[in-house]
C-alpha positions as CSV (number, residue, x, y, z in Angstrom):
1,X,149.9,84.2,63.8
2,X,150.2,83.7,67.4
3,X,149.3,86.7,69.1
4,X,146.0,86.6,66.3
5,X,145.3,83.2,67.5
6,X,145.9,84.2,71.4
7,X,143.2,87.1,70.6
8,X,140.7,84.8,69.1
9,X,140.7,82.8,71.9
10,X,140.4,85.3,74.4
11,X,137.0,86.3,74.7
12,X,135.4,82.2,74.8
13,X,138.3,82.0,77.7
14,X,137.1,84.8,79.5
15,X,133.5,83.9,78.8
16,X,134.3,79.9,80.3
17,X,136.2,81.8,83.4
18,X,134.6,84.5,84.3
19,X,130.8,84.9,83.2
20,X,129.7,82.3,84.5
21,X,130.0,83.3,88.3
22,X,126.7,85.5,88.4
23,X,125.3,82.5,86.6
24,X,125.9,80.2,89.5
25,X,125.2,82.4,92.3
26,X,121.7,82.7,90.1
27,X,121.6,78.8,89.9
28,X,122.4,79.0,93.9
29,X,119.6,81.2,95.2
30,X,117.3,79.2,92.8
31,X,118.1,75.9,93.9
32,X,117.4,77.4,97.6
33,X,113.9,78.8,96.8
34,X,113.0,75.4,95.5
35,X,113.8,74.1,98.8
36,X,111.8,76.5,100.5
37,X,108.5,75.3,102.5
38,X,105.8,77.2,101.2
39,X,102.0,76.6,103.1
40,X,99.0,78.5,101.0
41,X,96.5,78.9,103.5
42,X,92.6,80.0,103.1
43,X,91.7,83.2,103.4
């Protein structure tokens, strides 16, 4: 019964640790572009 429970859990632990780095370096470049000075001039 442990070692079922231990492989249940797995995956949502690896999901919490581990997927969500790409998702904050995504969230990180993002926040930057927002900062970002844009000008739209005439043409």
């Amino acid at each position: 019964m442990y070692i079922f429970g231990w492989v249940s859990m797995w995956k949502p632990i690896e999901l919490f640790l581990y997927d969500r780095w790409p998702l904050n370096r995504k969230l990180k470049s993002y926040d930057k572009m927002i900062i970002t000075p844009i000008q739209i001039l005439p043409s």
